[in-house]
C-alpha positions as CSV (number, residue, x, y, z in Angstrom):
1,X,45.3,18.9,17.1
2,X,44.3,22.5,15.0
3,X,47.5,23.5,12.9
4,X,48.7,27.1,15.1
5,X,47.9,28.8,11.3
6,X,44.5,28.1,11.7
7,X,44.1,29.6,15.6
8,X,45.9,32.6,13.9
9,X,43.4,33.0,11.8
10,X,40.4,32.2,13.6
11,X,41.8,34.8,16.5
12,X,42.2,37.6,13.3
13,X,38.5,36.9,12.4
14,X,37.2,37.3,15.8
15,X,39.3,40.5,16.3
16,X,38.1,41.9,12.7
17,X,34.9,41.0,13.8
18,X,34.5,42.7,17.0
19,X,36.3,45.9,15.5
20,X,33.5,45.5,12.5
21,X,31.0,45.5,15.5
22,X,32.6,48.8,17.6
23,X,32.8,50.5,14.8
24,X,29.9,50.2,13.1
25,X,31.3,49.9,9.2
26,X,31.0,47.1,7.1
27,X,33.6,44.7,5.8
28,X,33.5,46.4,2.5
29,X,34.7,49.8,4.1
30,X,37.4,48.0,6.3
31,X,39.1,46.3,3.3
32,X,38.8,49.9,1.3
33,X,40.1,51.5,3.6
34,X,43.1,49.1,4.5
35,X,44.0,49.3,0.3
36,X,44.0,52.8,0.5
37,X,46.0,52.6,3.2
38,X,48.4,50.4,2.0
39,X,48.3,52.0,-1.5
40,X,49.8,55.6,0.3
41,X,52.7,54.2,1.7
């Protein structure tokens, strides 16, 4: 039986990968953006 971490994580990559896909911006430009994000709070 998969560990529930693991389905956590393989649901967060397919959600960060269909949001890559929508959107149109790279992996790069997500994780910049989500620092930058982070970094103004």
């Amino acid at each position: 039986m998969e560990p529930f971490s693991s389905k956590i994580e393989i649901n967060l990559r397919d959600e960060l990968d269909a949001y890559l896909d929508e959107t149109g911006i790279t992996i790069i430009d997500f994780l910049d953006e989500a620092i930058r994000d982070r970094l103004r709070r």
